[in-house]
C-alpha positions in Angstrom: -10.8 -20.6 28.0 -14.3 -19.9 26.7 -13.6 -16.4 26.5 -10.9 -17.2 24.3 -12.9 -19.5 22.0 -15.8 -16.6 21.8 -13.0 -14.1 20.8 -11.7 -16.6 18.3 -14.8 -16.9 16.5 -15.7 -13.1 16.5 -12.5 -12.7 14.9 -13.1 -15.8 12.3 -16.4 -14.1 11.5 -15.0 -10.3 11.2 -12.1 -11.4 9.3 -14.6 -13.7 6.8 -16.5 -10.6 5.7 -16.2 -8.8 2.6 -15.1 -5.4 2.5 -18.4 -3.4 0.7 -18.2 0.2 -0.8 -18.8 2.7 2.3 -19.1 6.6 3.6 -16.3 8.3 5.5 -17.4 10.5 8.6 -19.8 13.4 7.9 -17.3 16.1 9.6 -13.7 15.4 9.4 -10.7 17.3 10.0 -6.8 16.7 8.7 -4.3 17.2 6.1 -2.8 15.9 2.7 -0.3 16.1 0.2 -0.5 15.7 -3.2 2.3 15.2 -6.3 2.1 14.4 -10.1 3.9 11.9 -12.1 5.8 14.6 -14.0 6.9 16.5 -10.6 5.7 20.1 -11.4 3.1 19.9 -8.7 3.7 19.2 -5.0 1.3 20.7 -2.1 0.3 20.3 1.3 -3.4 21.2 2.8 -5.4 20.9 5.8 -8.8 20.9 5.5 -11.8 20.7 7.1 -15.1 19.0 5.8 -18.6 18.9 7.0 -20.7 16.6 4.7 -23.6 17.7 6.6 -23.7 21.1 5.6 -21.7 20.7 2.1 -18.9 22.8 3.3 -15.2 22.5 3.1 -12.5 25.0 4.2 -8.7 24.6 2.3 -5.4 25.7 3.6 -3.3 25.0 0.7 0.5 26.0 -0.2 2.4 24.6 -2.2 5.0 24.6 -5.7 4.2 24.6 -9.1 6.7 24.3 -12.1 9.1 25.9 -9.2 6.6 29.1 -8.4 5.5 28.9 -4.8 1.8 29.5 -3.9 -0.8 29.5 -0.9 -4.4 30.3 -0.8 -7.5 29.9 1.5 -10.6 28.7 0.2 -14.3 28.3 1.7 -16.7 25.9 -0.3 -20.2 26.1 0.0 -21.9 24.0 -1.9 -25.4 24.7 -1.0 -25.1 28.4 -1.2 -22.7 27.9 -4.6 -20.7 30.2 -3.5 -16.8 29.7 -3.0 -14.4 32.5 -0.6 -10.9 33.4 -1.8 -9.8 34.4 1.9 -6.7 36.7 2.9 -6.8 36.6 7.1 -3.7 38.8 6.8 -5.1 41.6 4.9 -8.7 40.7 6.0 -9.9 40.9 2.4 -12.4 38.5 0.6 -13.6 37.7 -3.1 -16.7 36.1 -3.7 -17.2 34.4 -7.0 -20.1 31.9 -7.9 -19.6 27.8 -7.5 -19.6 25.7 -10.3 -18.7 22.3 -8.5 -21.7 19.7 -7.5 -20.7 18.7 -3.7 -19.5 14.5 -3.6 -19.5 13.3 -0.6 -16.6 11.6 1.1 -17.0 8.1 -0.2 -16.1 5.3 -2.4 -18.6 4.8 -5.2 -21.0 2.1 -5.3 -19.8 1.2 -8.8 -15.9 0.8 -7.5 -14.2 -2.8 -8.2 -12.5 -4.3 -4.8 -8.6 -4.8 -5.7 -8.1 -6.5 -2.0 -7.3 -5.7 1.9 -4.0 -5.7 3.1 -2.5 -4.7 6.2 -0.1 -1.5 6.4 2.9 -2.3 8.2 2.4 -5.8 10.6 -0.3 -7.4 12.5 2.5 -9.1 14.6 1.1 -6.0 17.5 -0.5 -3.7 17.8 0.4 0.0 17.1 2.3 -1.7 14.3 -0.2 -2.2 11.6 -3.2 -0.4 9.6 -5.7 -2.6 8.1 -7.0 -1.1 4.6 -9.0 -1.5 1.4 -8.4 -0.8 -2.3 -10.7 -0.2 -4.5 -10.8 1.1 -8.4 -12.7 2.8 -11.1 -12.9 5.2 -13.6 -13.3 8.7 -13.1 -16.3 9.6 -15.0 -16.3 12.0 -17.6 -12.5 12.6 -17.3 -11.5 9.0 -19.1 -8.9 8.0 -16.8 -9.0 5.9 -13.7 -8.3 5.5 -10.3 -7.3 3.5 -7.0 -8.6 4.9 -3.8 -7.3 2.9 -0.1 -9.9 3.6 2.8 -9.4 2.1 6.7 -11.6 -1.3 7.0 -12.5 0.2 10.0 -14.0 3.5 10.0 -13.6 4.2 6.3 -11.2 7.0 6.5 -9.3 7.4 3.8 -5.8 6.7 3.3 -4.4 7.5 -0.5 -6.1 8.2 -3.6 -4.1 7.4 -7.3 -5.9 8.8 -9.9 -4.8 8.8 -13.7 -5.5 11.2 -16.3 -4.7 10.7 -20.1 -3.2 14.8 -20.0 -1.6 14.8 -16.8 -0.3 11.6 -16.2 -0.5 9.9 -12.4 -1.4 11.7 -8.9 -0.7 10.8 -6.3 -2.8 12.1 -3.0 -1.6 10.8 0.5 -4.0 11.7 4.0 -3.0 12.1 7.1 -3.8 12.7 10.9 -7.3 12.4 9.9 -9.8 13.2 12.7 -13.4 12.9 13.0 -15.1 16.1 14.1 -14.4 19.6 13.3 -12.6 21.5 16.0 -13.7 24.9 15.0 -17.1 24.9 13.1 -17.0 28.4 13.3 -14.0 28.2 10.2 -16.5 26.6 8.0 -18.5 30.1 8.1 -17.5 33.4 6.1 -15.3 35.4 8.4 -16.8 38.3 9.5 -15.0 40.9 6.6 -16.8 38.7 4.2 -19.8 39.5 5.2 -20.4 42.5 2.6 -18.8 40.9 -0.2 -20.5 40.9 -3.2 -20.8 38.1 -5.9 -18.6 38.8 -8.7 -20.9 38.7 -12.0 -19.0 35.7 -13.9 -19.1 32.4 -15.1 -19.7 30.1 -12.4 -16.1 29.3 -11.5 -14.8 25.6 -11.7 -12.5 26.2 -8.2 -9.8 24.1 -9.6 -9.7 25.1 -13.3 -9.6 29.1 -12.1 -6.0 30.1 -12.0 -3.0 27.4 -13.0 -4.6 25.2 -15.6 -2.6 22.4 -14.7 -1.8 22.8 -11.2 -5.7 23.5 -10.9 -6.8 20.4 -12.6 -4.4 18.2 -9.9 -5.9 20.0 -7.0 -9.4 19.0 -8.5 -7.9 15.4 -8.1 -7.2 16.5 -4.6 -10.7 17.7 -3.6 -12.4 14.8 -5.2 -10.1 12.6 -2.9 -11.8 14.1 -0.1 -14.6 13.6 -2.0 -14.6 9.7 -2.1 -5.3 3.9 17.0 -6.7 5.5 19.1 -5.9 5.7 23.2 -2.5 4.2 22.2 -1.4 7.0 20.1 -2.7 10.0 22.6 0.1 9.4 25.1 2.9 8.4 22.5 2.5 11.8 20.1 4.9 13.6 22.3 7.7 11.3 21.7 10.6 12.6 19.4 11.2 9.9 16.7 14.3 8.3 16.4 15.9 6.7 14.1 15.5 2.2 14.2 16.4 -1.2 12.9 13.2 -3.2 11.6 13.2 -6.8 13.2 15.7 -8.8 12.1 13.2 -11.6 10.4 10.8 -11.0 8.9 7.9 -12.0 5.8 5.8 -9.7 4.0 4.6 -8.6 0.4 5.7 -5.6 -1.7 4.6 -3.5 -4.9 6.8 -1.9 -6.8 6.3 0.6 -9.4 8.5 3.5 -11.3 7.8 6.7 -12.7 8.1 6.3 -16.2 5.5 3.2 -16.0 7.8 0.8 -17.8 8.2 -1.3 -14.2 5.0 -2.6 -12.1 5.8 -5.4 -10.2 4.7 -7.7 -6.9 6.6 -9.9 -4.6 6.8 -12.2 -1.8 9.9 -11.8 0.5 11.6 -13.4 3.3 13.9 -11.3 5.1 17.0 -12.6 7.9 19.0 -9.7 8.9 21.0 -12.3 11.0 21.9 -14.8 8.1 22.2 -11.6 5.7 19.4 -13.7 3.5 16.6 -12.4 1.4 14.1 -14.7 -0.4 12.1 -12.9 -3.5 9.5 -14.7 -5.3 8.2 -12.0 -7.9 6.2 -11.5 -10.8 5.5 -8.2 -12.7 5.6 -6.2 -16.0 8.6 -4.3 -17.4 8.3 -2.8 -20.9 5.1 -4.6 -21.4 6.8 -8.0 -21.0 5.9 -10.3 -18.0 8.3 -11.4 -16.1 8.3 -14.8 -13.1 11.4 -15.1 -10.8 12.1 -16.9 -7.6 15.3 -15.2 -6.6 17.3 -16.6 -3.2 20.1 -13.3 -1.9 22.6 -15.0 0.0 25.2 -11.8 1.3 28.3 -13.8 3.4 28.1 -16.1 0.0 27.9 -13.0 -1.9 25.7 -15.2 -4.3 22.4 -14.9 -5.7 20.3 -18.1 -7.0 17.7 -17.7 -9.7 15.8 -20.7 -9.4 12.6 -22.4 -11.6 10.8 -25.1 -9.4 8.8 -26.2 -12.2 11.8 -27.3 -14.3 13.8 -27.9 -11.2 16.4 -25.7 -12.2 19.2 -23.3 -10.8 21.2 -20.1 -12.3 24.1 -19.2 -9.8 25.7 -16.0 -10.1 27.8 -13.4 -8.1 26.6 -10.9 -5.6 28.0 -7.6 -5.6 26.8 -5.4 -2.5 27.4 -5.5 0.6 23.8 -6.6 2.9 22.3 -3.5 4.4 19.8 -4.5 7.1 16.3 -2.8 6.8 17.0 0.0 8.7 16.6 4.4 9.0 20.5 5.4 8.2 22.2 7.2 10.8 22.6 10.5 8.8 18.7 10.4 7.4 16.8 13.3 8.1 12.9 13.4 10.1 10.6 14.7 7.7 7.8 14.2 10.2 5.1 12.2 12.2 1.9 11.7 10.9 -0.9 9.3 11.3 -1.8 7.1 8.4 -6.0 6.9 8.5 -7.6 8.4 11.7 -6.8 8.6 15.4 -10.3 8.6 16.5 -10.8 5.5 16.8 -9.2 1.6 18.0 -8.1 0.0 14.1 -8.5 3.5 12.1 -5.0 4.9 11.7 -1.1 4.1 12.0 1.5 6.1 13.4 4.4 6.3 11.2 7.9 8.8 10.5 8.9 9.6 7.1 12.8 10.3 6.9 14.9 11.6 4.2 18.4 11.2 2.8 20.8 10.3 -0.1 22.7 7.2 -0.7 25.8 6.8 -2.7 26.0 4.5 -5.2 28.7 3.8 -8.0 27.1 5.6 -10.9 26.0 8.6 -8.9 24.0 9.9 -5.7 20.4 8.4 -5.0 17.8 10.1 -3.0 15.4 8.4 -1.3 12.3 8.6 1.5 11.6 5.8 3.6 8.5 5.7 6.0 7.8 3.1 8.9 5.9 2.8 11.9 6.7 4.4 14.7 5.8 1.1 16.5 8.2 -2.1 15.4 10.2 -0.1 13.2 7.8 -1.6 10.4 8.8 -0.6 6.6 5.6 1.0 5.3 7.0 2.6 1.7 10.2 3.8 0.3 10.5 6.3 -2.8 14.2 5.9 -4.3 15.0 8.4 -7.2 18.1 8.3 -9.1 19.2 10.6 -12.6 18.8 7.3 -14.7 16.1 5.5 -13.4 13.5 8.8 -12.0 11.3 8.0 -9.0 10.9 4.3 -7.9 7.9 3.8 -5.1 7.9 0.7 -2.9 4.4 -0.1 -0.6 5.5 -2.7 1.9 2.0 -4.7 3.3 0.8 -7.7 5.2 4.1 -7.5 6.9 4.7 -10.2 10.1 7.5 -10.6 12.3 9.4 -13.9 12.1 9.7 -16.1 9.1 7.0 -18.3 7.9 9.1 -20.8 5.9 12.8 -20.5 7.4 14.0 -23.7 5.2 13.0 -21.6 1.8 16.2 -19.2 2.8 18.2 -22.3 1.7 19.1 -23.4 -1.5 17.1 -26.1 -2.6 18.7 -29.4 -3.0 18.7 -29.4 -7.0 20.8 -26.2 -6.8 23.9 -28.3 -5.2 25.6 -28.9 -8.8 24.7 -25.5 -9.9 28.1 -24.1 -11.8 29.0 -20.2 -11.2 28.4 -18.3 -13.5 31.1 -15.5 -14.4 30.8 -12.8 -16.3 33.5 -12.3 -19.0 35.7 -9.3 -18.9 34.1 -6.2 -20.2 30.9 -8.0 -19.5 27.8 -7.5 -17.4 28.3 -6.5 -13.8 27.4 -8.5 -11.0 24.1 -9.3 -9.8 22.8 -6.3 -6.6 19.6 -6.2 -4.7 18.6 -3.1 -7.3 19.4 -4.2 -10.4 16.2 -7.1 -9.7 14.2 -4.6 -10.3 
């Protein structure tokens, strides 16, 4: 019993402090992916980084504007010198370093958006707690948001906006602190006579694709700013799952063309086929305040205002689908979110793939949850009329917190039906909220 009343108020305290600007691990190794907001660029790297020495080795490939590419870079700051490496034909070009070396960190001057937790703290394995944070890029005039582990500060995701290029987006994964093979972070032995081409110091990611180079700059400066569980469980073949079947969480959503950002509150019962929204959000540059009550075996959807104490009652017109991979989705892969060095630094989670079909055409979409609960951790839907949509599912638990808000409230009892005339509007669905 005292043991338990020590570990409650070690928690109380941990849980009470404020998350402060901090410096990821001074040798790291992992991957990461990186896309724009007008789809012409989409890699995946590994990478290794020693903050120690001022070194980082990149194994990139990737597309760009539909032209595949790979390359092999060694950074050395101190030296400013960077390696274009070709293993296979055990050639290398030396060209001198414009870059200054930034450490893996979030700047002092960054603003604290909030914590959240990816996935569910219902148990463990299930849930990744994180920070946001934002700035602006100096000297670039645009601005980012950059998500780091609370524990650990490894980093997670880094959005960064540019007034030319538009959004990036760069994701990390299986993060790891340590270097396995310091040896890679040295010149391979052909490169040992190669001589320092006599040009402008060379801006790495301004060198060849203007564009492409400018959103792998993003990329580098990303890098720039659980544990015993997950050793034994690696092995396992994902499969494909049902989330619980109640559950209460938060969501984001956002679209690519940047007319939609929006924030809710949900409820979910897979059993009852109910789903509670409360959101709020911009669309078009107009705000927008809704309370909205999905009742599927009803097949009707309440809009309701508790301020005035007023309902809007309207027809439902989808079927419920349970949060859930679909049987014919594909496995993308495995990855861990954050780090697996460490007790509360990463997530395991499984990314799948598929297409949906819908009445006015086929949707693709890529859903990711934990590999632990089945928890939803983000969803990217894209259709030909609406372009990418991204969902971030956080501070997800399992079982309903309120379970009397998935009713309708009693003022909504003489609510009249409203029907749509003929050649009018078509039903309310789950999509067309947002």
């Amino acid at each position: 019993m005292r043991a338990l009343v020590v570990l409650s108020c070690f928690l109380a305290a941990c849980i009470a402090q404020r998350p402060r600007p901090c410096y990821s691990p001074a040798l790291m190794s992992g991957a990461l992916s990186v896309s724009t907001q007008n789809e012409k660029l989409l890699m995946y790297a590994k990478y290794m980084y020693d903050g120690l020495g001022e070194r980082i080795r990149i194994w990139e490939m990737g597309k760009y504007q539909n032209q595949s590419f790979t390359e092999d870079v060694l950074l050395l700051y101190r030296e400013g010198a960077m390696y274009q490496i070709s293993e296979r034909n055990r050639t290398c070009k030396k060209l001198p370093l414009k870059d200054d070396f930034q450490p893996m960190a979030v700047p002092k001057d960054a603003t604290l958006l909030g914590q959240v937790v990816l996935g569910s703290s219902s148990a463990p394995g299930q849930g990744l707690l994180v920070n946001s944070w934002a700035g602006d890029v100096p000297g670039q005039g645009g601005k980012y948001i950059m998500t780091v582990t609370e524990f650990g500060c490894v980093p997670v995701s880094n959005v960064v906006q540019n007034p030319e290029y538009g959004w990036t987006v760069t994701s990390f994964f299986d993060n790891v602190v340590g270097i396995e093979d310091p040896g890679r972070l040295n010149p391979p032995d052909f490169c040992q006579n190669a001589v320092m081409d006599k040009v402008e110091p060379v801006d790495f990611f301004r060198s060849e694709l203007r564009e492409a180079a400018s959103v792998r700059q993003t990329a580098m400066r990303s890098l720039c700013l659980l544990g015993v569980l997950l050793g034994g469980c690696l092995a396992q073949t994902p499969e494909r799952c049902t989330s619980p079947s109640l559950m209460t969480g938060s969501m984001s959503v956002s679209s690519q063309s940047e007319k939609l950002t929006a924030f809710a509150t949900y409820s979910y019962d897979a059993l009852g086929q109910r789903i509670l929204l409360n959101e709020v959000g911009s669309y078009n540059n107009k705000s927008f305040h809704f309370n909205m009550l999905l009742l599927y075996r009803e097949g009707l959807a309440y809009k309701i205002n508790y301020g005035n104490r007023t309902c809007c009652k309207k027809l439902l017109d989808s079927s419920f689908h349970p949060l859930a991979i679909p049987k014919n989705a594909s496995l993308l892969g495995q990855v861990v979110l954050g780090g697996s060095s460490g007790p509360g630094q990463g997530v395991l989670v499984n990314t799948w793939e598929g297409q949906m079909h819908l009445k006015k055409g086929t949707a693709k979409y890529m859903s990711t949850v934990t590999q632990f609960g089945c928890i939803p951790v983000s969803t990217l839907f894209h259709t030909d009329w609406t372009g990418w949509i991204v969902t971030s599912f956080f501070n997800n638990v399992i079982g309903l917190v309120d379970p009397q808000s998935l009713n309708p409230p009693d003022f909504c009892a003489d609510a009249k039906l409203e029907v749509e005339v003929e050649g009018g509007a078509e039903p309310m669905s789950f999509f067309s909220l947002f």
